[in-house]
C-alpha positions in Angstrom: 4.0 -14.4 -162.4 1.7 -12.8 -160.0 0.8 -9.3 -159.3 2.3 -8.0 -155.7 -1.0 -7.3 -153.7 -0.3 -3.7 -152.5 -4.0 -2.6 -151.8 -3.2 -3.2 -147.9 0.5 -1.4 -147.5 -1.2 2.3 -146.5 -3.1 0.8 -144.0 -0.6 -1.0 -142.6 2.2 2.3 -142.7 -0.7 4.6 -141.3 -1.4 2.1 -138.8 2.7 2.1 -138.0 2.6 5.9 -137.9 0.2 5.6 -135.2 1.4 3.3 -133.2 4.4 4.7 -133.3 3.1 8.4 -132.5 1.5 6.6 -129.1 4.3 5.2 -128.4 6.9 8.4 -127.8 3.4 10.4 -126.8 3.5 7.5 -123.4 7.4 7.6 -123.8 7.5 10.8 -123.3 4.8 11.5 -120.9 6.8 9.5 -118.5 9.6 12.3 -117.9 9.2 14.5 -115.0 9.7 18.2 -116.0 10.6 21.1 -113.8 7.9 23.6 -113.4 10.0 26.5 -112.9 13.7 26.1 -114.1 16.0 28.3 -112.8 19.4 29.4 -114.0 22.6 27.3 -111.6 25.2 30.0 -110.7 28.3 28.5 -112.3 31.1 29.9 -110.0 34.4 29.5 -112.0 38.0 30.1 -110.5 40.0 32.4 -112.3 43.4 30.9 -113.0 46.5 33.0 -113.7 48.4 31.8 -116.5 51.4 32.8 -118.1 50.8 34.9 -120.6 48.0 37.2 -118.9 50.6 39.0 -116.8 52.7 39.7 -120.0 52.1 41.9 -123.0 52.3 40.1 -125.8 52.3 41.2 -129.5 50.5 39.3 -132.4 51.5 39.9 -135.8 49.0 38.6 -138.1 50.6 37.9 -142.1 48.6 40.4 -143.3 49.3 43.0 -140.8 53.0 43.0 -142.2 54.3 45.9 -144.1 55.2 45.0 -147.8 
């Protein structure tokens, strides 16, 4: 039965490494970045529900008396 040549299986996963590292290096070198990101005001409308007019109470179980 003969012997499973291994002798070229880390040059050929180093080479894979590499080609794979060039790869997502051109991948990602392709993306166009903002310079100078600024933060979007987010204006958010208040709805009035309910419960926030009300007082409400919570008991918790553990806030019972025994």
């Amino acid at each position: 039965m003969p012997q499973l040549d291994t002798s070229t299986w880390l040059t050929m996963i180093l080479s894979m490494f590499l080609v794979l590292f060039i790869i997502f290096q051109l991948k990602i070198s392709k993306h166009n970045f903002y310079l100078n990101p600024e933060l979007m005001s987010m204006k958010t409308s208040k709805q009035n529900t309910p419960w926030e007019t009300k007082w409400t109470k919570i008991y918790l179980p553990l806030s019972l008396p025994l």
